[in-house]
Each structure stands twice: as structure tokens, then as C-alpha cells.
N, C-alpha and C positions, 0 to 999 in steps of 0.2 A: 421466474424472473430473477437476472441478476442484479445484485447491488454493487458500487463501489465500496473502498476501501475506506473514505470518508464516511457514507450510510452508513455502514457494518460499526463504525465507530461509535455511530451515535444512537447504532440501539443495543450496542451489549450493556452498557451500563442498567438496561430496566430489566433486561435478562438476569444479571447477575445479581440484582437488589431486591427483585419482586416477592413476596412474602405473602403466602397464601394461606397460614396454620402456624400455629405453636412450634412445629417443629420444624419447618418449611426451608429447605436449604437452596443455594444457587442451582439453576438449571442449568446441564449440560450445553455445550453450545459444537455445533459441526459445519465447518470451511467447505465449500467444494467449489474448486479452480483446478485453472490449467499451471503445471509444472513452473517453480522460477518465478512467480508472480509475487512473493512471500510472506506463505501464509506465515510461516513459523517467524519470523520478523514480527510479523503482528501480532502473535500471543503474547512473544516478548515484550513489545510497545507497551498491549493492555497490562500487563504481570507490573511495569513499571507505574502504573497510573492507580495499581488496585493496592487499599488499605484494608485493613482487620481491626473493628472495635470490639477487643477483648472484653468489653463487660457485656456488652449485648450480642456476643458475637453474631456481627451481622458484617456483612461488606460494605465497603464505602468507597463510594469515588473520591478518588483524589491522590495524594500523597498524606496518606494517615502515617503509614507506618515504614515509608521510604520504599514500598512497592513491595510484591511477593515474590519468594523462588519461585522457580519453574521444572519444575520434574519430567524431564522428556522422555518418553520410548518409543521406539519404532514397532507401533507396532506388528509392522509385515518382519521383524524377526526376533520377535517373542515365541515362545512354547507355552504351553499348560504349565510347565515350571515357574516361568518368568512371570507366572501371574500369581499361581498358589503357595511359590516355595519349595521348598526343598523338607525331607523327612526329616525329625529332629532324632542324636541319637539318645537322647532318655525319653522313656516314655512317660508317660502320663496314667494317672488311678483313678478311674472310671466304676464306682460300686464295687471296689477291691478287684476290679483287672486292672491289668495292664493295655494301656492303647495308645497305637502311634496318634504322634501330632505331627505337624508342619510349621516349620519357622519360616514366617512371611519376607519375602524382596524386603531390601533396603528401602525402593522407593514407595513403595505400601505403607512401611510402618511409618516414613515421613507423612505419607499425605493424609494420616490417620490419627497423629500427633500436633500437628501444626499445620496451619492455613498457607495451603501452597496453589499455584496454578498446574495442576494436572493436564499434562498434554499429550496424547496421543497421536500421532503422525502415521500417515498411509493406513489407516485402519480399512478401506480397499483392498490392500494387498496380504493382508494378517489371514493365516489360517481359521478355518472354520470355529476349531478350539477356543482361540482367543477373542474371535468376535463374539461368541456366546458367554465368555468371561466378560468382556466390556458391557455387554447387555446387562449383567446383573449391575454392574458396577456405575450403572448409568442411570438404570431404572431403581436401584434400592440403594444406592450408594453403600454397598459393603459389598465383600468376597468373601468366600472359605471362613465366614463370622469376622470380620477384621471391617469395624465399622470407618467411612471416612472422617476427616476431622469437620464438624459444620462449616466451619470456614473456607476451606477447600474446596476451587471450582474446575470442575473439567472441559478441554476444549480436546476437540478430536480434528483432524484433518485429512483430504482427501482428491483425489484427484478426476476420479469421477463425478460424471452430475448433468446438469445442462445445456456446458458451454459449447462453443463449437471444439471441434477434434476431439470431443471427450471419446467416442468411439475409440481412438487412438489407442488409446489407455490399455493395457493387459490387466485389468480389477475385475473384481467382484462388485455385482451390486451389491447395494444391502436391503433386505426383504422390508416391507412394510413395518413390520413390527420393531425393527432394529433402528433404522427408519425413526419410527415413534418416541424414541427416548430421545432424541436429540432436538435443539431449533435447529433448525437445517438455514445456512444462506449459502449462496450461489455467489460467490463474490468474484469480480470483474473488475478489477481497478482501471482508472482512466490514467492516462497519458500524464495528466495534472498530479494525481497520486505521486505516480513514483519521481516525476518532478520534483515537486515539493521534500520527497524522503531526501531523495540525490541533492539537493542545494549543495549540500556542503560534506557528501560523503564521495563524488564521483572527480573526474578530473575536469576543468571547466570546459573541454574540446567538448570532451562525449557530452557533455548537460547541455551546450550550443544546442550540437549535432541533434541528439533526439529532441529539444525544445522546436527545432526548424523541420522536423522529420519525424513525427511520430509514428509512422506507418512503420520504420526500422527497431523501435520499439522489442517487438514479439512478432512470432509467427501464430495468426490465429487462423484455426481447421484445423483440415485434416495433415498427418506429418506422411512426407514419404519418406521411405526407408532405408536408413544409413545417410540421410541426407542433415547438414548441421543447420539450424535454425536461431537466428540470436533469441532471449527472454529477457526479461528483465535482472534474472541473476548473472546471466552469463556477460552482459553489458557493466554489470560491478566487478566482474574476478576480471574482465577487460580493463579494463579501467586501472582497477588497483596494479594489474601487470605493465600497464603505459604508466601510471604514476611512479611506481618502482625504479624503472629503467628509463625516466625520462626520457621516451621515445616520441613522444608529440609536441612538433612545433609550428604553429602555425606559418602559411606559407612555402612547409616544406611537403615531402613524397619521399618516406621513410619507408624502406622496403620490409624494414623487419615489423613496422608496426602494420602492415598490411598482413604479413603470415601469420603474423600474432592473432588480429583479426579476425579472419578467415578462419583461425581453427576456434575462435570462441563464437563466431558469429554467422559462419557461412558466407561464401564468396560473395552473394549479395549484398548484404551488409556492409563487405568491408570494402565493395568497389566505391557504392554511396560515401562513405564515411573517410577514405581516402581524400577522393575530389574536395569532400568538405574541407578536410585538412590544408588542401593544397590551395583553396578558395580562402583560406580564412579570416586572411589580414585583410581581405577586399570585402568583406560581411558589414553591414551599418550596423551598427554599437546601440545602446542608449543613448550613451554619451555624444557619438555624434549628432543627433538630432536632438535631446534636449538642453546639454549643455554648449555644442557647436553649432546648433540651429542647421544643418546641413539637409533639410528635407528634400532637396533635389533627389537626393542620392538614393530615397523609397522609391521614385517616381514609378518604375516597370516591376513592382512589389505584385506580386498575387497573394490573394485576401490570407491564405498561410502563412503568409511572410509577415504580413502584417502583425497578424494573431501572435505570431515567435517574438517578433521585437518586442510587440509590450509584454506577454507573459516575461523575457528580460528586463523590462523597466521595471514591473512589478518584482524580482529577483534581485535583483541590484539596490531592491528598498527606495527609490526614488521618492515613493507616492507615501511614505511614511512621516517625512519630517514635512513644514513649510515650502514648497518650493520656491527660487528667489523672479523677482518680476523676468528678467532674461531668459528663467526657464521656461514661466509662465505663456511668455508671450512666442517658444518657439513650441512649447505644446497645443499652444492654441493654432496656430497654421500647420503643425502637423494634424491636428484631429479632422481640419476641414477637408485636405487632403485626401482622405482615406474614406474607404467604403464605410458605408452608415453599420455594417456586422459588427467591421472593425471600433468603428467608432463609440458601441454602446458597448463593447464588452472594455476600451479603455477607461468610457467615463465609469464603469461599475468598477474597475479596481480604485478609479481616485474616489472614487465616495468612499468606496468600501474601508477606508481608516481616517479617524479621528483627526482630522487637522483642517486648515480654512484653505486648503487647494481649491474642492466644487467652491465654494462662494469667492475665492480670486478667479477664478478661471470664469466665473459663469459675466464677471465684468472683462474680460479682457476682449482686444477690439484686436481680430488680428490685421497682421500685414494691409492685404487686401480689401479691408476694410469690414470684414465684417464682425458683428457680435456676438461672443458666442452660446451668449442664453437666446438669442433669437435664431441663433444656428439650430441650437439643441433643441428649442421648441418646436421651429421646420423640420427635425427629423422627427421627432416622438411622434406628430401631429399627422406626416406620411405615414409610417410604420402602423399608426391606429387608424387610419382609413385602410391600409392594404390589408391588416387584419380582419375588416369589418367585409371586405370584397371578397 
């Protein structure tokens, strides 16, 4: 079963705190997803949210101690070196001989010293060597005698697993056993995820664009071969290459932002994402309909469209402050307007924050005359007989 990116959020915290013994330290934690989705974005995220209480060294959520390093290796190009060290030239006095020792990695004697997030990346693609090395390191938390620091939590990542096109993938399983040291999730981010990441990291075209178009998103299956596919990371190095060169503007058909495109996204993509461009200044806004009242303009809207507009209202922060009566009263003839899908997942974002929008809205009397707590109660009241049919 896969989880999103939101799930995954809210169960590493009992992962990484759970305390079973005396000596009981965080449990390793293992990703597996498709390519560009970004797992490694998200270790970072958690590394920023995780604290160290030095007197009980125990983990804390939160901002204890302004969040942890993160120690990254790849490990599909580690060796047996990159894990045990290198020979040391003096030896060491073993019952009056002499015997070699090994001076451990940089990143060992950190994660052995001090409370860091351990991350392991493409451990799929690591040699056999190294995955037998990770196993110790997973299952005893120590190497070659070099214990890790208690506070120190390990996340590994992967590409193989459950999802669709994982065939794709040129990995290695990993055996049962190997398997067994890790919690395994299957993570699958939604549309909404990388939304939500992108608010204010992407250029506002491309956030329209996949907010009205989530299908252009990723390629999910199987990949053919030599063939280019957008992801979700390839959609950000896009992105940042049109931010850069200010090459998107809406209402135009920029030929270079189309090649550009096309080599991060695949022809597909960048025909879609073209027309949008060239469509763009004719797109209904928030704006137009809740502060211009302009609902006419949703009329020939497919329930998609819909669903994009308010996930933009909710983006735009609308439904955060007070809204003022003029708004009120062109949200309430927009809501009637609209399929009852559309309509429950709008009133779930206006409830969904802190202010008296549901109880002005549930008095307001629109246009047409009608009310729209008597509205709302005709749909609940459908919905829970169609349920019951």
C-alpha cells in the first residue's frame, strides 16, 4: 500500500520517538518511490523539524535545537572502503603485537559523535558489499566497532518497490532479511503534495499549469526507452530555467520556452503546457469571481476546472482572513453554480481555517434567491440518501 507525502509525515514522528528499553534508539526508516518524486527533499524537510534533548538523549519533534545535519551518501557508489575506512599508518599493541587498525569515513565518526540524520540514497543500486554493511548498520547500529551516536537516525532511499513502472528500475531487490531492518513505506505523493511544496518555489505559469493539469504532473508505469518524461523534479529545474531567463509570458508562444520544455519534459508536456501559455490571460482567476463576481465566465467549466480554481482560491489565502459581504455574496452564487463534488470540497477548504466565513456564508441569500444553509443542507441531505442507495 502506498502512502502520501502528507501520511509519511505524520507517522515518522512515532517512528523516530518510539522507546522500547533502556537503551532503545530511533528506528531506521526506508522510502520507496518512483524517480524525481523527492524523497531526498523530504529527509531534509524532516532533518529541519527534528531536535536532540541532550540530557535524555531522546528525539523531539519540533524545533528543539534548530533541526539536524544531514549526512548524505550515495550509496550505489560506496565501496567496502567508503564504509570501514581506510588502514591506519601506525599500528596499534594487541597483547605486545603489533596490529593493523582502520581510520573510519568522515561521515561515520560524525554520525557517531553527534545527533545527525543519516541518509542513505539508491541503496537498490549499492553493491552487494555495502548492502551487507548497511545491514549491520541498521540492525546493530554500529560498523567495524564504531558505535552510532544514540541520537542519530537513519533513513535509506529507493527506487524500487510497489509502484507502477517500478519494473523500470535496473535495482536490486533487497532479501527479506535486509527488508526486516527497515519500516518500509511505499510513498506516492498526490498532486496536492507537490502543490502545496511548489506555492512559492515554482514560477506561477508552471503552478497554474499542473494545478489545472495534474495528469502532466509525472509519467506513471512503465517508461519507454530513450523516450523523455516530465516528474516532478524535472518540472522545478524547468521552472527555475523559465524563471531565470524570463521566458514566460502569459498570452504569448515563446518558441524557446517550448525547446526548453521539451528537453526537460517531453514533447507531450510541452505541447499541453504551450497552449496553456498561450491561453493564459483568458484563464478565470480567483479574483475574477470572488472579488469581480464574474461567474458567468466558469459557465462551460468541467468539474477539473472547477476543482483548479478553488485549489487557487485556497493558494491565494482567500479563505484565511474575514471575507468582505461583496465577496461573500459572489461566493455564495458561485457555490450554487457548481457541481455538488465541486461544491463540498469548496466548503471544506472555507471551514477548514479559523474565521466566521461558514457562519457568514451559511446566512447569505444569493442572487437568485436562494439560501445557502438551506442549499447546503439539500446537498448533504442528497449525498446521504445516494450513499445509503
Amino acid at each position: 500500500m502506498s502512502i502520501s507525502f502528507s501520511g509519511f509525515l505524520s507517522c515518522v514522528p512515532y517512528v523516530l520517538t518510539a522507546r522500547s528499553g533502556e537503551n532503545a534508539t530511533p528506528y531506521p526508516i526506508l522510502m520507496r518511490g518512483r524517480h524525481g518524486i523527492g524523497k531526498s527533499s523530504l529527509v531534509y524537510q524532516i532533518a529541519q523539524n527534528l531536535g536532540w534533548n541532550p540530557k535524555s538523549e531522546e528525539i523531539v519533534c519540533g524545533d528543539y535545537a534548530g533541526g539536524y545535519d544531514v549526512v548524505e551518501r550515495r550509496a550505489s557508489q560506496m565501496t567496502e572502503g567508503d564504509l570501514l575506512g581506510l588502514p591506519s599508518r601506525d599500528p596499534v599493541m594487541v597483547n605486545g603485537k603489533a596490529a593493523s587498525s582502520f581510520n573510519p569515513p568522515a561521515w561515520l565518526v560524525k554520525a557517531c559523535t553527534e545527533p545527525v540524520v543519516l541518509f542513505f540514497d539508491e541503496v537498490d543500486r549499492a553493491v552487494l558489499e555495502v548492502r551487507q554493511g548497511l545491514f549491520e548498520l541498521c540492525d546493530s547500529r554500529k560498523i567495524a566497532g564504531h558505535q552510532l551516536h544514540p541520537g542519530t537516525v537513519i533513513f535509506a532511499a529507493m527506487n524500487g518497490g510497489v509502484h507502477k513502472g517500478a519494473s523500470s528500475y535496473q535495482v536490486a531487490d533487497l532479501d527479506p532479511a535486509e527488508q526486516d531492518r527497515y519500516t518500509v513505506y511505499d510513498v506516492d505523493p498526490t498532486a496536492e503534495d507537490w502543490l502545496t511544496w511548489a506555492s512559492d518555489k515554482v514560477h506561477p505559469i508552471v503552478w497554474a499549469f499542473i494545478n489545472a493539469n495534474h495528469k502532466h504532473l509525472e509519467h506513471i508505469g512503465d517508461y519507454e526507452p530513450g523516450k523523455t518524461y516530465p516528474s516532478r523534479r524535472s518540472w522545478e529545474r524547468f521552472s527555475n530555467v523559465a524563471s531565470s531567463g524570463d521566458i514566460l509570458k502569459g498570452g504569448e508562444s515563446n518558441p524557446v520556452a517550448y525547446n526548453i520544455a521539451a528537453s526537460f519534459l517531453g514533447m507531450e508536456a510541452a505541447v499541453a503546457f504551450q497552449d496553456f501559455v498561450k491561453n493564459f490571460e483568458d484563464q478565470v482567476s480567483p479574483e475574477d469571481v470572488l472579488d469581480n463576481g464574474k461567474i458567468e465566465r466558469t459557465s462551460g467549466f468541467t468539474l477539473t476546472q472547477h476543482c483548479a480554481l478553488i485549489e487557487q482560491m485556497e493558494q491565494d489565502e482567500y479563505f484565511q482572513s474575514d471575507l468582505s459581504a461583496d465577496q461573500l455574496q459572489n461566493l455564495a452564487d458561485y457555490m450554487v453554480s457548481i457541481t455538488s463534488e465541486a461544491c463540498m470540497k469548496l466548503w471544506a477548504l472555507i471551514a477548514g481555517h479559523d474565521t466566521s466565513n461558514p457562519q457568514n456564508l451559511h446566512g447569505t441569500t444569493t442572487s437568485n434567491g436562494q439560501v445557502i444553509a438551506e442549499f447546503m443542507a439539500e446537498l448533504l441531505t442528497a449525498q446521504f440518501d445516494s450513499s445509503k442507495s
